[in-house]
C-alpha positions as CSV (number, residue, x, y, z in Angstrom):
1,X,172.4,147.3,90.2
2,X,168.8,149.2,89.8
3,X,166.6,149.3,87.0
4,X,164.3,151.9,85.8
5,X,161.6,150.6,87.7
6,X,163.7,150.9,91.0
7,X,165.4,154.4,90.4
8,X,164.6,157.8,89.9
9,X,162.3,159.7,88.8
10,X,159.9,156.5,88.3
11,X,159.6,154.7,91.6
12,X,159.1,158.0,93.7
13,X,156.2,158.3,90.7
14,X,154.9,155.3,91.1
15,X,154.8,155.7,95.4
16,X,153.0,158.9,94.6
17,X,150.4,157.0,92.1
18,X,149.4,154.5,93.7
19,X,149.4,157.1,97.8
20,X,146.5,158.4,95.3
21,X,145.3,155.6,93.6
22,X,144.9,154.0,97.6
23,X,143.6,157.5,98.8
24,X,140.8,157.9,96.0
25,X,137.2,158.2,96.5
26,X,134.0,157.7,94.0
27,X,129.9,158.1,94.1
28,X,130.6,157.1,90.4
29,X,128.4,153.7,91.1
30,X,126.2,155.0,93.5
31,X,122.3,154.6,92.3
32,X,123.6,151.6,90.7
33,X,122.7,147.8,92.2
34,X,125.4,144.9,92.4
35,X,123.4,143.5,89.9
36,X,123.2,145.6,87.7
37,X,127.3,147.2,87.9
38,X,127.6,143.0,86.9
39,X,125.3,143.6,84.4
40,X,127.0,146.3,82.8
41,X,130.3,145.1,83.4
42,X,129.7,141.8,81.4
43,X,128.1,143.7,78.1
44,X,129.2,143.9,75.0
45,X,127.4,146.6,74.1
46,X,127.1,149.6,77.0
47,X,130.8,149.1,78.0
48,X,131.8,152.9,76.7
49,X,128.6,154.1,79.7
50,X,129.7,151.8,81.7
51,X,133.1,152.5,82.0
52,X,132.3,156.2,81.8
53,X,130.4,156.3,85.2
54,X,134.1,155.0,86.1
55,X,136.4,158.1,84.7
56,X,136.8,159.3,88.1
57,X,138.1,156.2,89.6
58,X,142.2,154.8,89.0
59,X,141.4,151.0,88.7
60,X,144.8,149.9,89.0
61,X,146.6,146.9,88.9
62,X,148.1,145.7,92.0
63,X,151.7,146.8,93.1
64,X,152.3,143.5,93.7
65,X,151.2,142.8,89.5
66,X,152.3,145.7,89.0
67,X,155.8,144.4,89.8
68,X,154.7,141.3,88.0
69,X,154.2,143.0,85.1
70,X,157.6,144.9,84.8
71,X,159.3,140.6,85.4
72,X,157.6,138.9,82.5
73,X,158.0,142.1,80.3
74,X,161.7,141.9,81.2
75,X,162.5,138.6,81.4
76,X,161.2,137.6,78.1
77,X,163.1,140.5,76.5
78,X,159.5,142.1,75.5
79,X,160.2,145.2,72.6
80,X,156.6,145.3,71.2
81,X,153.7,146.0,74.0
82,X,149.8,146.1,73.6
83,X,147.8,147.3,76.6
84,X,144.1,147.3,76.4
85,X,143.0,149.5,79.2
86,X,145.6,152.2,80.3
87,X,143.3,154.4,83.2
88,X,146.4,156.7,84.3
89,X,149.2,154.3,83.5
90,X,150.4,152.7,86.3
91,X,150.6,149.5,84.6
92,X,152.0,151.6,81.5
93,X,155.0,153.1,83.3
94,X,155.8,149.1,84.4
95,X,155.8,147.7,80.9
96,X,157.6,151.0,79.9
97,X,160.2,150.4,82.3
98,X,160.5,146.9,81.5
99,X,160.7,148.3,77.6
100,X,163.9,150.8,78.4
101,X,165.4,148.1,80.5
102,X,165.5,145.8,77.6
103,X,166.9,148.4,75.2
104,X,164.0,149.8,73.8
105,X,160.3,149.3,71.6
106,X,157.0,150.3,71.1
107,X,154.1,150.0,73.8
108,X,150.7,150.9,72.3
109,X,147.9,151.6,75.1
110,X,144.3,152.3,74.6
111,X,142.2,154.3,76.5
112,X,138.5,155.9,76.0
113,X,138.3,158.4,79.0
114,X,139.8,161.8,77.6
115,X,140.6,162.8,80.7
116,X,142.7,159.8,81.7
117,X,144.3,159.6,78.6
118,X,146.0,163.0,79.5
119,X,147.2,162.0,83.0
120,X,148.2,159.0,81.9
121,X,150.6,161.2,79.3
122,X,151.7,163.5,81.7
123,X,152.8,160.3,83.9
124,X,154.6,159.0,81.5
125,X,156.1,162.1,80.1
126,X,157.5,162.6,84.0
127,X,158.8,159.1,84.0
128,X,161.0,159.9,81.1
129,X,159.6,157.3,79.2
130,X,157.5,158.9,76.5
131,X,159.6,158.1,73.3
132,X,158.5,154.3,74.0
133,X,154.6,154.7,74.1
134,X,151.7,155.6,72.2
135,X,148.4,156.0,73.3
136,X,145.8,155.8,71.6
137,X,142.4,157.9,72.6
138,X,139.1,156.2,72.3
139,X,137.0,152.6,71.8
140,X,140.0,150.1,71.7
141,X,137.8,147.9,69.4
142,X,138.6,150.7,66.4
143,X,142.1,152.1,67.5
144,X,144.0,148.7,68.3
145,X,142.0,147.3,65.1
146,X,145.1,148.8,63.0
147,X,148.5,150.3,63.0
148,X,149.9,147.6,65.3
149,X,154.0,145.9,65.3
150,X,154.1,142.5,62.7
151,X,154.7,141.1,66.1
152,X,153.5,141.4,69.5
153,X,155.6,140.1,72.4
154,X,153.3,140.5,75.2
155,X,149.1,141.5,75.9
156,X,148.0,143.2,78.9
157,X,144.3,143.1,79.2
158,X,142.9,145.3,81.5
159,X,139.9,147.3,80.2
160,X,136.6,146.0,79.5
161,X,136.3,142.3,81.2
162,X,133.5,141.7,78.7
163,X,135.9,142.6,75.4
164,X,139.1,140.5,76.5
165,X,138.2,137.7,74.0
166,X,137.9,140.4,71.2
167,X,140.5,142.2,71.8
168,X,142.7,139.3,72.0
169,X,140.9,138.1,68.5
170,X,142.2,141.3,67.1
171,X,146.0,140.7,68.2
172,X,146.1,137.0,68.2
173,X,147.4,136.8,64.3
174,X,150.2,139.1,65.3
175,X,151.6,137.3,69.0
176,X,154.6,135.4,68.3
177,X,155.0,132.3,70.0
178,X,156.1,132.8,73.1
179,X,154.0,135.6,73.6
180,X,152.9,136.5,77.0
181,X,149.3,137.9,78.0
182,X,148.0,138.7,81.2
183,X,144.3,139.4,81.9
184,X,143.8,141.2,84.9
185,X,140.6,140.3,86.8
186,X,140.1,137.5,84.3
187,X,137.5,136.0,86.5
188,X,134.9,138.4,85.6
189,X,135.3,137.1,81.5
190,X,134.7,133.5,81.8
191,X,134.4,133.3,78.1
192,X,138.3,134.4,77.7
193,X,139.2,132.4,80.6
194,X,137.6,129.1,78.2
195,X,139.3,130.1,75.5
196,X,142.5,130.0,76.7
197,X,142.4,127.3,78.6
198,X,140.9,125.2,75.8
199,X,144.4,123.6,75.1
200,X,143.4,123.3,70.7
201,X,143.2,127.2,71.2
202,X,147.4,127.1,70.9
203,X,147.9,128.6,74.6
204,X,149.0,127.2,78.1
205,X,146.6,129.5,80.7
206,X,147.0,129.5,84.9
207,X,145.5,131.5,87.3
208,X,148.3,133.2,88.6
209,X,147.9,134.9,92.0
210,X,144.7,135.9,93.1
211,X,143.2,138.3,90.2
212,X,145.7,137.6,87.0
213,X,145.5,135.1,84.2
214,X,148.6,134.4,82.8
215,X,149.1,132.6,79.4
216,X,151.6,132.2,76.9
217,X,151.0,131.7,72.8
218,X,152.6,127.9,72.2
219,X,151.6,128.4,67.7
């Protein structure tokens, strides 16, 4: 038995994406120290530059979390998505799949990089999967900040590692319990990472593999 993740068009898609993604080549940091790309990555307030300089690069997740992503969508029956950083949605055609597979919903994705958010459309429009998302084009701060489903079965964070505590602030009223969310590259927001791990916070938080968080909302 296949799944939509498995069969065409989307897994010849995803190959291609991530060939690319594997293939792809940036100066977009070049000028700029370790220092200060850690600087900039942890601050609250020049993320949108930041992240600009990066417009040129995929910043995927993993195939391997990839994969992961599509198992816990599925498995816990997920209709209701929010994903805070969509690049060119390759984690967006997972949870999509994962969404079809379970017989349908609503995955809202936020992106700030006009020029991803229309490759990331066109991927998902190829995938045959664009009657199940919605993304929304600029600072996820003001377009996930309304508009969203009463309730929110699973949280992908994978934009801004210095906004995953405030984006999850801005969702957290709405996750049901038993809601999923998985921070990619969690390590570099150790402020999330104590949150969620703080057991009076209402979640149970692991590291899972080597660059996910993975918690789930007990209240």
């Amino acid at each position: 038995m296949t799944s939509t993740l498995t069969a065409a068009p989307l897994a010849s898609l995803l190959e291609n994406l991530f060939t690319q993604a594997d293939a792809a080549t940036s100066s977009a940091l070049v000028g700029l120290s370790e220092q200060e790309c850690e600087r900039l990555m942890h601050s609250k307030t020049e993320y949108l530059d930041f992240y600009g300089r990066l417009k040129d690069l995929w910043l995927p997740v993993s195939r391997e979390t990839g994969a992961l992503l599509y198992m816990l969508a599925r498995s816990s029956q997920a209709h209701h998505i929010i994903e805070f950083g969509t690049s060119f949605g390759i984690s967006t055609l997972h949870l999509a799949a994962a969404l079809r597979d379970n017989g349908g919903g609503r995955l809202v994705g936020s992106e700030f990089e006009p020029g991803k958010v229309r490759r990331a459309r066109e991927n998902i429009s190829a995938a045959g999967l664009a009657d199940l998302v919605e993304i929304r084009e600029g600072d996820a701060m003001l377009t996930l900040a309304s508009g969203l489903p009463d309730m929110i079965d699973l949280l992908l964070l994978d934009g801004a590692k210095a906004l995953y505590s405030d984006i999850l602030s801005l969702v957290e009223s709405r996750l049901r319990p038993g809601a999923l969310i998985i921070a990619d590259n969690a390590d570099h927001s150790p402020q999330y990472l104590a949150y969620v791990r703080a057991p009076e916070n209402g979640y149970l938080s692991v590291p899972f593999g080597k660059d996910v968080e993975l918690s789930i909302r007990l209240a």
